[in-house]
Biopython code that builds the backbone (N, CA, C, O; Angstrom):
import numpy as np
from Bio.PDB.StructureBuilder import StructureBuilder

atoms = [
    (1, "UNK", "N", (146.165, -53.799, -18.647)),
    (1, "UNK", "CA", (146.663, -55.138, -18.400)),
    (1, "UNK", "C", (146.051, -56.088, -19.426)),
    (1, "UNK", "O", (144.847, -56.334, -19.502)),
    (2, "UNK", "N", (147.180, -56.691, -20.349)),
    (2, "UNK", "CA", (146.583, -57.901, -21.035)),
    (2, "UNK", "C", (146.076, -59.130, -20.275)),
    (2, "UNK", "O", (146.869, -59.797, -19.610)),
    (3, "UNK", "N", (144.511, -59.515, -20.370)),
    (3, "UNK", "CA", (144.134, -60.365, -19.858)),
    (3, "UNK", "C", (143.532, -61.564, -20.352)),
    (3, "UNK", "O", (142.733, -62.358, -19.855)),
    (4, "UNK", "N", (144.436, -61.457, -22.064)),
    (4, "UNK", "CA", (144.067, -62.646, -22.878)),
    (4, "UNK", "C", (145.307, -63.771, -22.872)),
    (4, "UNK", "O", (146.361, -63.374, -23.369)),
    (5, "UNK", "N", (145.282, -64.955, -22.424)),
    (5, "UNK", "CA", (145.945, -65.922, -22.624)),
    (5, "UNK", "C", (146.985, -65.832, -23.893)),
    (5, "UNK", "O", (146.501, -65.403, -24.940)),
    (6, "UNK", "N", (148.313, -66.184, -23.888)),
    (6, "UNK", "CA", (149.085, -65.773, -24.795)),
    (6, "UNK", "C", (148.938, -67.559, -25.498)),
    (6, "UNK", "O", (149.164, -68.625, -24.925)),
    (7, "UNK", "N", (148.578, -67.351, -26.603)),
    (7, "UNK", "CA", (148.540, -68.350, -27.793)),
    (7, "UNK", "C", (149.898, -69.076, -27.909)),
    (7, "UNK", "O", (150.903, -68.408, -27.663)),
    (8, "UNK", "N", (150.071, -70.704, -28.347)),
    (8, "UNK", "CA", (151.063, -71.538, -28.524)),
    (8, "UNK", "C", (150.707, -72.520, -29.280)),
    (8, "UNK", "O", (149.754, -73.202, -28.903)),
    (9, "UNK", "N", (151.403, -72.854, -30.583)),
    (9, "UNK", "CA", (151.469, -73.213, -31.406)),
    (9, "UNK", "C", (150.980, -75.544, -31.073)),
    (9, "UNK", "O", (151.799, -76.367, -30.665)),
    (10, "UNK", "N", (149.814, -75.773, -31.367)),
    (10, "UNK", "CA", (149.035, -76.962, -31.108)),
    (10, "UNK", "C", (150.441, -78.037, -31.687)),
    (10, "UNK", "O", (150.935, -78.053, -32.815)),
    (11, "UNK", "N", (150.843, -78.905, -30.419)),
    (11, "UNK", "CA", (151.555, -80.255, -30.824)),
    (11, "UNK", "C", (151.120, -81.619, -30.374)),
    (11, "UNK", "O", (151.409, -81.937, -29.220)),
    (12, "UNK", "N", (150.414, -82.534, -31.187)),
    (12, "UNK", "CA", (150.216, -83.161, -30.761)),
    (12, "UNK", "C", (150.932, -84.149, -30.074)),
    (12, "UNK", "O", (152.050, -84.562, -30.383)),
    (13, "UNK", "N", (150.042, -84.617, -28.854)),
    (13, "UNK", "CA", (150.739, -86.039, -27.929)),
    (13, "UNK", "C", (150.510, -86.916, -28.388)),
    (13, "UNK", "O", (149.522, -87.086, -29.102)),
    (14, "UNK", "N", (151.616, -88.003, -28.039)),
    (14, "UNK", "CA", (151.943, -88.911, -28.363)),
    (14, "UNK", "C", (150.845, -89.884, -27.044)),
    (14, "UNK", "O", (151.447, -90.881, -26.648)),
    (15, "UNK", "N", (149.841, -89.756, -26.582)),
    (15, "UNK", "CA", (149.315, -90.914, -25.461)),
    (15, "UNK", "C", (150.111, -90.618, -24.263)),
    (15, "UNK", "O", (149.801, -91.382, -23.349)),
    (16, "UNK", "N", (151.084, -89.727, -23.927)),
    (16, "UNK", "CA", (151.466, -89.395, -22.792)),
    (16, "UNK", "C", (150.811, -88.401, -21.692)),
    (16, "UNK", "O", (150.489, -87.358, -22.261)),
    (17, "UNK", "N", (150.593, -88.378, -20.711)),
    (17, "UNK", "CA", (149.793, -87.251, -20.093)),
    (17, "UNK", "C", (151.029, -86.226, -19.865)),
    (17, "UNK", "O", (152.225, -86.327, -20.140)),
    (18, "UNK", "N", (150.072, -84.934, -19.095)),
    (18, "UNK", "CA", (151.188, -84.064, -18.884)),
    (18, "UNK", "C", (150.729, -83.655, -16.815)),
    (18, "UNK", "O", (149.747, -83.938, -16.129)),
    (19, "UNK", "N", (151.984, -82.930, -16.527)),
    (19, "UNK", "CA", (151.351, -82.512, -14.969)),
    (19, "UNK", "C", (151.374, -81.319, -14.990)),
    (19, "UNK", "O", (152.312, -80.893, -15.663)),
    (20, "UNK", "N", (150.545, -80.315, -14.398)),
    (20, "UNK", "CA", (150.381, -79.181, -14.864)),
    (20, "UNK", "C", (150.371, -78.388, -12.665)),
    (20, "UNK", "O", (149.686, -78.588, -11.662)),
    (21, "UNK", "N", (151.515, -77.572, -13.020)),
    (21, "UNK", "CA", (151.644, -77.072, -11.292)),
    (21, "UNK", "C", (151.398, -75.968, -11.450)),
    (21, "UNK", "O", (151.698, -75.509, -12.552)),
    (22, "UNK", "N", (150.832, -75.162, -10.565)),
    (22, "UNK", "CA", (150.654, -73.373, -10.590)),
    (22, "UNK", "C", (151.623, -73.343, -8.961)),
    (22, "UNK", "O", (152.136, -74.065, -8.106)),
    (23, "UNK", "N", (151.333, -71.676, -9.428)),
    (23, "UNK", "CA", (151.194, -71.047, -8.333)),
    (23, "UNK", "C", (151.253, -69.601, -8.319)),
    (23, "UNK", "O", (151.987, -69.173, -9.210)),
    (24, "UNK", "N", (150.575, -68.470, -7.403)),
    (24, "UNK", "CA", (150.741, -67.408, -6.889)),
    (24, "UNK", "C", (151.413, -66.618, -6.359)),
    (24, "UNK", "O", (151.176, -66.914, -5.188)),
    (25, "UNK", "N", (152.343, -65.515, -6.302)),
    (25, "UNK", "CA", (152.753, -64.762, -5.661)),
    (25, "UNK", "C", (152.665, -63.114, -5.629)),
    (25, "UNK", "O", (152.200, -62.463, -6.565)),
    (26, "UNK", "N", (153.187, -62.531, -4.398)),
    (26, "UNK", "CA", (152.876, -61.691, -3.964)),
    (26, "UNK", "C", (153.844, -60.737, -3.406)),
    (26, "UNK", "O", (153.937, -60.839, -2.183)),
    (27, "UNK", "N", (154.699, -59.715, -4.013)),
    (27, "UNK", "CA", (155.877, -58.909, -3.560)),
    (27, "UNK", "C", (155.726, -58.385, -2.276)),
    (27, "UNK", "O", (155.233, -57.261, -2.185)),
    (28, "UNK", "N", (155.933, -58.758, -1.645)),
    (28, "UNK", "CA", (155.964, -58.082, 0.076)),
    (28, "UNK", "C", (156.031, -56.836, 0.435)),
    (28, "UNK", "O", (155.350, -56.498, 1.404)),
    (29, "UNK", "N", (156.997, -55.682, -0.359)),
    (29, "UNK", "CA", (156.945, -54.405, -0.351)),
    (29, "UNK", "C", (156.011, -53.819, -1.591)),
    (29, "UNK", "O", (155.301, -52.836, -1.376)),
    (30, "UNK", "N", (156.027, -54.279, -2.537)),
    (30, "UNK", "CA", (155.198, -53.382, -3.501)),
    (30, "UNK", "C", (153.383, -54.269, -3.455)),
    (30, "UNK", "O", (152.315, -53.702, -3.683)),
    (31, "UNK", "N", (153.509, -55.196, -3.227)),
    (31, "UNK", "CA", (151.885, -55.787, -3.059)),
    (31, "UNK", "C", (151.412, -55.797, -4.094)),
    (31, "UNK", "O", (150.282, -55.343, -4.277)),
    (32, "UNK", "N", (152.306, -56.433, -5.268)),
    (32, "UNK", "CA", (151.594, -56.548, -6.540)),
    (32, "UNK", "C", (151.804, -57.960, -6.675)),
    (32, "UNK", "O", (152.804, -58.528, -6.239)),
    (33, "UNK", "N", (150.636, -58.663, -7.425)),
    (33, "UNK", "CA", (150.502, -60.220, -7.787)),
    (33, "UNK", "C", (151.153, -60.266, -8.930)),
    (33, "UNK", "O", (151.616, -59.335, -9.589)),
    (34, "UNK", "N", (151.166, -61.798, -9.200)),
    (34, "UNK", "CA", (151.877, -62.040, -9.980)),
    (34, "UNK", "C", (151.541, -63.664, -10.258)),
    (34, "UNK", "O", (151.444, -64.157, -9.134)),
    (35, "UNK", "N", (151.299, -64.816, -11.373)),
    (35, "UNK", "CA", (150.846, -65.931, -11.301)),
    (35, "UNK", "C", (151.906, -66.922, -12.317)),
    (35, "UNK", "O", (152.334, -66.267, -13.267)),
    (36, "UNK", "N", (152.267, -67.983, -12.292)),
    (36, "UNK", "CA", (152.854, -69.265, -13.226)),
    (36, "UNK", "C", (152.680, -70.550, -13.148)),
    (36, "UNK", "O", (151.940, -71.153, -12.370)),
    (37, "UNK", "N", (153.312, -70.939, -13.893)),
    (37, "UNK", "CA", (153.328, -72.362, -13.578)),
    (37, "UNK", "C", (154.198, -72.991, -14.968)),
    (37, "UNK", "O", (154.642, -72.433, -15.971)),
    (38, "UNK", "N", (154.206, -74.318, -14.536)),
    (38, "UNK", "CA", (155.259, -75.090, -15.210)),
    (38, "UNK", "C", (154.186, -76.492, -15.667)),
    (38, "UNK", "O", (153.356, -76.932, -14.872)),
    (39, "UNK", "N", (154.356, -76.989, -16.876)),
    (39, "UNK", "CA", (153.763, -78.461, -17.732)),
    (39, "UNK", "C", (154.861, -78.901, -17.782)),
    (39, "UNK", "O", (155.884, -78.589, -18.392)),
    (40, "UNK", "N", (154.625, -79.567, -17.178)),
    (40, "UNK", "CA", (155.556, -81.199, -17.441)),
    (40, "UNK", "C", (155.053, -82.392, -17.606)),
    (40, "UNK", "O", (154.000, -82.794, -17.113)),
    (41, "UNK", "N", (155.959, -83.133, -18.466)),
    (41, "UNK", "CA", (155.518, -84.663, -18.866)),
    (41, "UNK", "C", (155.337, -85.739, -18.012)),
    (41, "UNK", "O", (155.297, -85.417, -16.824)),
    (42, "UNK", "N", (155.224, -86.842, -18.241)),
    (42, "UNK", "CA", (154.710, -88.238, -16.981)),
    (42, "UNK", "C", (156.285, -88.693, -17.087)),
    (42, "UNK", "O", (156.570, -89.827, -16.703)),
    (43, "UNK", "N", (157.306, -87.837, -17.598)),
    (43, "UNK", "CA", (158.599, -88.447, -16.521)),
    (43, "UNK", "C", (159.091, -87.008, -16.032)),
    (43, "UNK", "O", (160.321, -87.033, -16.083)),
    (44, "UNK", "N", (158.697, -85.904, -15.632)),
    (44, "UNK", "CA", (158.811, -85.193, -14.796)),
    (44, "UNK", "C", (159.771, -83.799, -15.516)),
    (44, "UNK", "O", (160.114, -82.725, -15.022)),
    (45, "UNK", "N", (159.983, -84.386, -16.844)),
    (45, "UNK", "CA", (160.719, -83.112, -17.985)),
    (45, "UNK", "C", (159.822, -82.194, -18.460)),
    (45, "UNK", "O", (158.690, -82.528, -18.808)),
    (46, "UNK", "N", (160.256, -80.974, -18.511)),
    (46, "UNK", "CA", (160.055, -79.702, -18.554)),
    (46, "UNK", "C", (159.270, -80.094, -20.072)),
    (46, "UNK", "O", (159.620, -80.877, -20.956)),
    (47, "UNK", "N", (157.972, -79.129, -19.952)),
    (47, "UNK", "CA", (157.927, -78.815, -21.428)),
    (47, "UNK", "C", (157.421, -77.431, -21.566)),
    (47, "UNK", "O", (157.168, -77.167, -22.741)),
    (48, "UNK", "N", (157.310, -76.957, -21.160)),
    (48, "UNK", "CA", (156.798, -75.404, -20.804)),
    (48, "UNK", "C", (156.951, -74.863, -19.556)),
    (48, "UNK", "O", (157.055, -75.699, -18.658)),
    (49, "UNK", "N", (157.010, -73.322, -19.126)),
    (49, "UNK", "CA", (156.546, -72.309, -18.233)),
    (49, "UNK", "C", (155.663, -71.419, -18.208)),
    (49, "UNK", "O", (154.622, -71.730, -18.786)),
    (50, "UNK", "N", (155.697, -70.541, -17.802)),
    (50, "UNK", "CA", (154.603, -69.407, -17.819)),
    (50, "UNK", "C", (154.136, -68.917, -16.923)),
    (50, "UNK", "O", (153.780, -69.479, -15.887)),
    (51, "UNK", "N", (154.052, -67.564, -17.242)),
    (51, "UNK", "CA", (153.866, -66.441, -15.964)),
    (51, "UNK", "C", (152.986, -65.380, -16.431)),
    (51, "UNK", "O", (152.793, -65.205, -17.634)),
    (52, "UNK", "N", (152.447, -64.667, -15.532)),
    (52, "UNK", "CA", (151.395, -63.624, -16.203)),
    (52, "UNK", "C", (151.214, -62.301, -14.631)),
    (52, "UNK", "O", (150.440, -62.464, -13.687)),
    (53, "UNK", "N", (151.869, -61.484, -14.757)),
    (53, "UNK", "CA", (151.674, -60.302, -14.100)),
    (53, "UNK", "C", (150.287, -59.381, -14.108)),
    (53, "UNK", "O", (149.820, -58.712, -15.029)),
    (54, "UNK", "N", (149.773, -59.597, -12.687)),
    (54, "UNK", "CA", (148.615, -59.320, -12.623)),
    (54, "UNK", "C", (148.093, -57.672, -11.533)),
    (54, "UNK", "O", (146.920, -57.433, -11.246)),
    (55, "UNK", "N", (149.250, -56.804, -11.125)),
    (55, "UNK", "CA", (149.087, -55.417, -10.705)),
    (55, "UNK", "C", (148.766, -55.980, -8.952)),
    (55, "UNK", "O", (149.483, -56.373, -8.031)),
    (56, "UNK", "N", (147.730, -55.818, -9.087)),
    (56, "UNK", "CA", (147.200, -55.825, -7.205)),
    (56, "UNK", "C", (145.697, -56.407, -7.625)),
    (56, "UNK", "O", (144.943, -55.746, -8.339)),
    (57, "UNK", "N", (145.350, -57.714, -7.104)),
    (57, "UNK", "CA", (144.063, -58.181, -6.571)),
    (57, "UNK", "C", (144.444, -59.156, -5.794)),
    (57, "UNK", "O", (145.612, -59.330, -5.444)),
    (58, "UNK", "N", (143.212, -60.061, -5.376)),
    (58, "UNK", "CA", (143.032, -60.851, -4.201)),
    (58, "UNK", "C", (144.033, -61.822, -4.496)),
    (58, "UNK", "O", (144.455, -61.783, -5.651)),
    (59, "UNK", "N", (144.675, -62.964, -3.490)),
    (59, "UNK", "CA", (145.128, -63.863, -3.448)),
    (59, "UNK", "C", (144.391, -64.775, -3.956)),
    (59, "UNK", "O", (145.106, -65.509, -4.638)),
    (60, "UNK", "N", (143.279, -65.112, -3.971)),
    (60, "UNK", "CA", (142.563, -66.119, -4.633)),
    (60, "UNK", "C", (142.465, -66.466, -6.379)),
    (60, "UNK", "O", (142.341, -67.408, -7.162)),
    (61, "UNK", "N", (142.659, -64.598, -6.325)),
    (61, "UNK", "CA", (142.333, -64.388, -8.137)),
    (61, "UNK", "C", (143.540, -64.683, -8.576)),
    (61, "UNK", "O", (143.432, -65.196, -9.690)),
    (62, "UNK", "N", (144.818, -64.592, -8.180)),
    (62, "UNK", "CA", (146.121, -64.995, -8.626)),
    (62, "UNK", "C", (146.400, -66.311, -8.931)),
    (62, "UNK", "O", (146.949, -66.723, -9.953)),
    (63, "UNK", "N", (145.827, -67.209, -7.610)),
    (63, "UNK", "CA", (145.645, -68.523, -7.958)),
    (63, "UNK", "C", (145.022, -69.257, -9.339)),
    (63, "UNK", "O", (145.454, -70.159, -10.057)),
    (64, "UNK", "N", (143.811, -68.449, -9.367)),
    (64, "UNK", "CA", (143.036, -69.069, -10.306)),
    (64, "UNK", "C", (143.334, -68.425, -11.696)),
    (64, "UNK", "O", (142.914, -69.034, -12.680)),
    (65, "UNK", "N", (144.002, -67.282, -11.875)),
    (65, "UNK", "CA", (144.640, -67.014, -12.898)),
    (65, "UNK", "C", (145.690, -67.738, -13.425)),
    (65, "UNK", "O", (145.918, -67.978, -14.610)),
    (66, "UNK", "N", (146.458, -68.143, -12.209)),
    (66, "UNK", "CA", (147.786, -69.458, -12.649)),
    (66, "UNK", "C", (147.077, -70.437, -13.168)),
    (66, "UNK", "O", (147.595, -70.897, -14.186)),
    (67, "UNK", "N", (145.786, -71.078, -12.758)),
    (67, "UNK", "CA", (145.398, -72.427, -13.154)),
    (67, "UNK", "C", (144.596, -72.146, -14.638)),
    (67, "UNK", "O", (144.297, -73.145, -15.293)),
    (68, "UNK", "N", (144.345, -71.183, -15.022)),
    (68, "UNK", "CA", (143.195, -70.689, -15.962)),
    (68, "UNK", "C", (144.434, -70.920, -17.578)),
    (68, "UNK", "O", (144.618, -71.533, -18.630)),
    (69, "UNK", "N", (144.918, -69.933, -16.700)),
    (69, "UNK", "CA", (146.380, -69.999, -17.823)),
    (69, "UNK", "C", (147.106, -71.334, -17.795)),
    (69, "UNK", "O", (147.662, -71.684, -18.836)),
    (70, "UNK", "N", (147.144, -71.828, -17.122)),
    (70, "UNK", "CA", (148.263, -73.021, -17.520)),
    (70, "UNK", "C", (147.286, -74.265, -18.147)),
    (70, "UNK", "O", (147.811, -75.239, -18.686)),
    (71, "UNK", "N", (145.593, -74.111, -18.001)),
    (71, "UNK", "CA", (144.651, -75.445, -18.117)),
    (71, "UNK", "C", (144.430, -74.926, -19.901)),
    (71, "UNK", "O", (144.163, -75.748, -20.778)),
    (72, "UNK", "N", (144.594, -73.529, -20.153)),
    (72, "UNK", "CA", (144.331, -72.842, -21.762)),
    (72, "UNK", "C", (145.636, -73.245, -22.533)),
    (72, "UNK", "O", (145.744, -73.657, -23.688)),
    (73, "UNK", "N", (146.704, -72.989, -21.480)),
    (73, "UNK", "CA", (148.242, -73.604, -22.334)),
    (73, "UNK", "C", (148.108, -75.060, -23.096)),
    (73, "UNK", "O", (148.358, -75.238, -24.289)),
    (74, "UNK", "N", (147.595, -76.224, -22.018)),
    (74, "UNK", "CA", (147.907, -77.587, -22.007)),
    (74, "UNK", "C", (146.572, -77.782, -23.337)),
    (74, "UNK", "O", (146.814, -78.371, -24.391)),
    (75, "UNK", "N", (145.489, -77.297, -23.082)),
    (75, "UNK", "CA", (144.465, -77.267, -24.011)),
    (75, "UNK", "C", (145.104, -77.126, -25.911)),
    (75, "UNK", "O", (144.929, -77.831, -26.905)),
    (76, "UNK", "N", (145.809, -75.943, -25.666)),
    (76, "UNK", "CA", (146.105, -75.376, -26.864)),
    (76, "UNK", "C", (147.567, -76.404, -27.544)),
    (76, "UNK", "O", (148.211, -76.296, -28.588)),
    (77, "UNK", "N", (147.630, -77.109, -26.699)),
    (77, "UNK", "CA", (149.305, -77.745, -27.235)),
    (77, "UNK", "C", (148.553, -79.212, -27.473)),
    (77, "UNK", "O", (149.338, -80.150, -27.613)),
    (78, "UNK", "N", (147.235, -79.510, -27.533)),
    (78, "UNK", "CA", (146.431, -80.590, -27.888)),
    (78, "UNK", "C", (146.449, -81.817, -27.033)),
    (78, "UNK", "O", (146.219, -82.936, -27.490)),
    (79, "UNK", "N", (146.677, -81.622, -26.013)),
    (79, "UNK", "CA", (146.183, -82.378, -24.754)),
    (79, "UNK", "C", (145.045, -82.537, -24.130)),
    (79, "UNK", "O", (144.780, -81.789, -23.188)),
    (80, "UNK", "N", (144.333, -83.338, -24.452)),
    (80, "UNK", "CA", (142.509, -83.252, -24.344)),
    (80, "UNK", "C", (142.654, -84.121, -23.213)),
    (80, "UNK", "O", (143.510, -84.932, -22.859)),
    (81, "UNK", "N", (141.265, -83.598, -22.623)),
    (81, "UNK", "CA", (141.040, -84.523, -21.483)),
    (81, "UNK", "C", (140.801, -85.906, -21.450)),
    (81, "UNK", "O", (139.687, -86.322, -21.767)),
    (82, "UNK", "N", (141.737, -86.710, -21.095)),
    (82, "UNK", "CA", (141.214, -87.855, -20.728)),
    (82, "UNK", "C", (141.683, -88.943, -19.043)),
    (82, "UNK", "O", (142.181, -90.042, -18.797)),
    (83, "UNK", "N", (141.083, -87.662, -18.209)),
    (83, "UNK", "CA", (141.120, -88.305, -16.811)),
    (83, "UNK", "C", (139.767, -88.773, -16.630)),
    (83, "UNK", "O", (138.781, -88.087, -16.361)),
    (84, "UNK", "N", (139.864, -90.564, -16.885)),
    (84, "UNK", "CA", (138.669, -90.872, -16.719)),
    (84, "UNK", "C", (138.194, -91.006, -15.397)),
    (84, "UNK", "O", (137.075, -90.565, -15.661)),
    (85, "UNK", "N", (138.132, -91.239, -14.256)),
    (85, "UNK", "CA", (138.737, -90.649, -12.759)),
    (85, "UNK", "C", (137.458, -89.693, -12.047)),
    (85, "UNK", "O", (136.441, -89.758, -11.356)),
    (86, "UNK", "N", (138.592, -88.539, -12.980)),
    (86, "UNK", "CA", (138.101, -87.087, -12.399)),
    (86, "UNK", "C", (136.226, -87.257, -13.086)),
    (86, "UNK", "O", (135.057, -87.133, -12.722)),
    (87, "UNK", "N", (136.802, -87.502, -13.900)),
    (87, "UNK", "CA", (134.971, -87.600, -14.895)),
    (87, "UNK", "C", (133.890, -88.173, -14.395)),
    (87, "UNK", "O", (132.739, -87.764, -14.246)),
    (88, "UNK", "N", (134.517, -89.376, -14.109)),
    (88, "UNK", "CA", (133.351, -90.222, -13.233)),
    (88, "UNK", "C", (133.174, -89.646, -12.011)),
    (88, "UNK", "O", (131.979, -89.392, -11.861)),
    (89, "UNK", "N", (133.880, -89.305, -11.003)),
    (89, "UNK", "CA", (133.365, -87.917, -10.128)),
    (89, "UNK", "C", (132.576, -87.251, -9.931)),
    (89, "UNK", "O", (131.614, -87.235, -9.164)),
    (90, "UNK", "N", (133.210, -86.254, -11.101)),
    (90, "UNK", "CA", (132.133, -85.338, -11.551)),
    (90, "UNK", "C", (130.925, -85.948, -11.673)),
    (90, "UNK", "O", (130.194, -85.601, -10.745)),
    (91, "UNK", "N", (130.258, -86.917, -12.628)),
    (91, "UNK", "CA", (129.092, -87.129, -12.993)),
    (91, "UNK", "C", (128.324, -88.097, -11.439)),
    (91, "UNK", "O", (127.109, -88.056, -11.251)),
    (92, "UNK", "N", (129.333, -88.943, -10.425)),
    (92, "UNK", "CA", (128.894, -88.945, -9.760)),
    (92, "UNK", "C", (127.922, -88.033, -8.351)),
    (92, "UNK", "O", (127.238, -88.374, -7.386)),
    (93, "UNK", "N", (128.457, -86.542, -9.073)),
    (93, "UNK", "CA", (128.417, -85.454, -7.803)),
    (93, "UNK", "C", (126.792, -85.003, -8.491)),
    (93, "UNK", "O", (125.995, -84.317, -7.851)),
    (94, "UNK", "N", (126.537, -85.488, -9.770)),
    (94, "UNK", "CA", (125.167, -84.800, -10.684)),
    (94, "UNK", "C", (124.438, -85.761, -10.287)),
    (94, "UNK", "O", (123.339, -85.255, -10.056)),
    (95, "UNK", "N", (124.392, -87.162, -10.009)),
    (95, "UNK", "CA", (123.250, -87.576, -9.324)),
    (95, "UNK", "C", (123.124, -87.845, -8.039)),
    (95, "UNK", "O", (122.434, -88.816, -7.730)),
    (96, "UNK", "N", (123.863, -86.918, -6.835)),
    (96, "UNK", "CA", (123.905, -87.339, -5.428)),
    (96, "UNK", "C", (123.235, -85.789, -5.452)),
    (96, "UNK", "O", (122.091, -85.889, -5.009)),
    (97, "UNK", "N", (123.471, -84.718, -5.728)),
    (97, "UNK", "CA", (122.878, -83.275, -5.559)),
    (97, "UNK", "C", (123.761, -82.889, -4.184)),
    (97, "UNK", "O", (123.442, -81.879, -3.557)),
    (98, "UNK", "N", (124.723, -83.606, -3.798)),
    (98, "UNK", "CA", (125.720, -83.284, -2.377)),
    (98, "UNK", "C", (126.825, -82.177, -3.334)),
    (98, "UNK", "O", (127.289, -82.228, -4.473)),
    (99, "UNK", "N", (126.952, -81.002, -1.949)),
    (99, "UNK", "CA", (127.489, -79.768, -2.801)),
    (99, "UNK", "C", (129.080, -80.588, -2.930)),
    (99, "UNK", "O", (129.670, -80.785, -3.991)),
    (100, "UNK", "N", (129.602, -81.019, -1.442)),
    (100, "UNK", "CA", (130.894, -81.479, -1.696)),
    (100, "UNK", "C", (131.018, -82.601, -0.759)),
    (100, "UNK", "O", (130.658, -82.758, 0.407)),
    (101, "UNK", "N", (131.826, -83.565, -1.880)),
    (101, "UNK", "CA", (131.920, -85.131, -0.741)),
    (101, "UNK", "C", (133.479, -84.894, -0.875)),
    (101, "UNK", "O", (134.097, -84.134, -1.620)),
    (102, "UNK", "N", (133.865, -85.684, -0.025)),
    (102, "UNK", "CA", (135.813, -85.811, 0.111)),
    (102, "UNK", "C", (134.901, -87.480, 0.469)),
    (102, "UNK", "O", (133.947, -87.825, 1.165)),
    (103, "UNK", "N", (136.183, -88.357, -0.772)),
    (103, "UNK", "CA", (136.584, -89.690, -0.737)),
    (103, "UNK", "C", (138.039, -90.146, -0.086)),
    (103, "UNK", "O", (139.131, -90.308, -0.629)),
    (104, "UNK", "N", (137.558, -90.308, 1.495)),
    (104, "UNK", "CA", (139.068, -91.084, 1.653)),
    (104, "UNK", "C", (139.420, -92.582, 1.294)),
    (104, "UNK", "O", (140.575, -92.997, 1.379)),
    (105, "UNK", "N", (138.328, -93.396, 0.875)),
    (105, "UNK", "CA", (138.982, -94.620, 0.235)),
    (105, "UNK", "C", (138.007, -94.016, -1.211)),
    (105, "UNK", "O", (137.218, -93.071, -1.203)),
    (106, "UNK", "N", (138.360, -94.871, -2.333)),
    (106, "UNK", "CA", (137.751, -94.698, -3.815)),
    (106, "UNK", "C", (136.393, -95.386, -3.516)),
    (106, "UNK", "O", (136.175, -96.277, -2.695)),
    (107, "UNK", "N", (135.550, -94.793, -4.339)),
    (107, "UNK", "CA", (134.188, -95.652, -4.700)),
    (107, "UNK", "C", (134.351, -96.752, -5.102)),
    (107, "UNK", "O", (135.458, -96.902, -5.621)),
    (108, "UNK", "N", (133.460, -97.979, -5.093)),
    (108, "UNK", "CA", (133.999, -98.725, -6.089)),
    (108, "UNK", "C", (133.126, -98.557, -7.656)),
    (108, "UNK", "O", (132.784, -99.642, -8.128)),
    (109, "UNK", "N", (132.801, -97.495, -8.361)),
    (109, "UNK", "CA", (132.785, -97.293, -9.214)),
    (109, "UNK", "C", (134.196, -96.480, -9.982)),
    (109, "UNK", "O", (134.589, -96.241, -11.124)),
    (110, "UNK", "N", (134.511, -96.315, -8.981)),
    (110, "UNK", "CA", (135.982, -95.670, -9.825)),
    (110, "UNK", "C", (137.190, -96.552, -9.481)),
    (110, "UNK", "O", (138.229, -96.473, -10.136)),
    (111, "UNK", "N", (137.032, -97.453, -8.373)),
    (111, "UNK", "CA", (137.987, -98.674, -8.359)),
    (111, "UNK", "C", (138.193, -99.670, -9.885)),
    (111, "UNK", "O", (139.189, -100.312, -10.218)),
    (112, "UNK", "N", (137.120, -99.547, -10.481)),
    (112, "UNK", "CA", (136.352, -100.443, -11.647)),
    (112, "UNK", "C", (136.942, -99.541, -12.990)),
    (112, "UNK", "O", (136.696, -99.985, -14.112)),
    (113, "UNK", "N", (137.587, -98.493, -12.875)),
    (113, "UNK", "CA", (137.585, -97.878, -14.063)),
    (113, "UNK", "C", (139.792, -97.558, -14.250)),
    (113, "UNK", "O", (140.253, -96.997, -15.244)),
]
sb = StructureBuilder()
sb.init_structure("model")
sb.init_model(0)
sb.init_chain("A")
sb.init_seg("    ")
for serial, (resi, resn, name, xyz) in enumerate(atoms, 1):
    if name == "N":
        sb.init_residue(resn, " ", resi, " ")
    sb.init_atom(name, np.array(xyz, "f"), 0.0, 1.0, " ", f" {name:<3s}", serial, name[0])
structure = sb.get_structure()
C-alpha cells in the first residue's frame, strides 16, 4: 500500500481561504477502508478531490488519513496558514497547562483579533 501523499503542482492564492471536508468510509461486506475529501474555495466551488484506499484498519485511522491527506494537499497548492483564531488558541492552551477547554462564548482575547 502506497502511503505517501500523492504530490500537486504549488498555485498560488490569491488572499482567498479554502474549506477543506474529509471523510471515512467503510464497505459493509468486504470491511475495507477507504478515506477523501474535497477543497473548496470561500464561495463554496470545487477546487480539488481526493481519495486514498486504505485495505482494513481502525475507523479512527481512516479519519485521520482523510485529514492528513487533504491538510498535505492544501499545504502543497500554497495555502499557508493564516487562521489567526485557531493560533491564538493554541498558544492560549500553552500557558493554562489545561489538557482540553471547550469555549462556548469566545475569549475576549480572540474577540479582539
Amino acid at each position: 500500500m502506497d502511503l505517501q501523499p500523492k504530490q500537486f503542482p504549488i498555485r498560488q492564492n490569491s488572499g482567498m481561504y479554502v474549506v477543506l471536508n474529509t471523510d471515512g468510509a467503510v464497505h459493509s461486506v468486504s470491511s475495507l477502508f477507504a478515506a477523501g475529501g474535497v477543497i473548496r474555495n470561500n464561495k463554496g466551488e470545487w477546487i480539488l478531490g481526493y481519495n486514498r484506499f486504505l485495505e482494513k484498519c481502525f475507523v479512527a485511522t481512516t479519519e485521520l488519513w482523510g485529514l492528513l491527506d487533504g491538510l498535505l494537499i492544501v499545504q502543497k497548492q500554497g495555502y499557508n496558514e493564516t487562521n489567526r483564531v485557531a493560533d491564538a488558541l493554541a498558544k492560549m492552551a500553552l500557558s493554562s497547562g489545561d489538557s482540553l477547554r471547550i469555549f462556548e462564548v469566545s475569549p475576549i482575547r480572540i474577540k479582539e483579533i
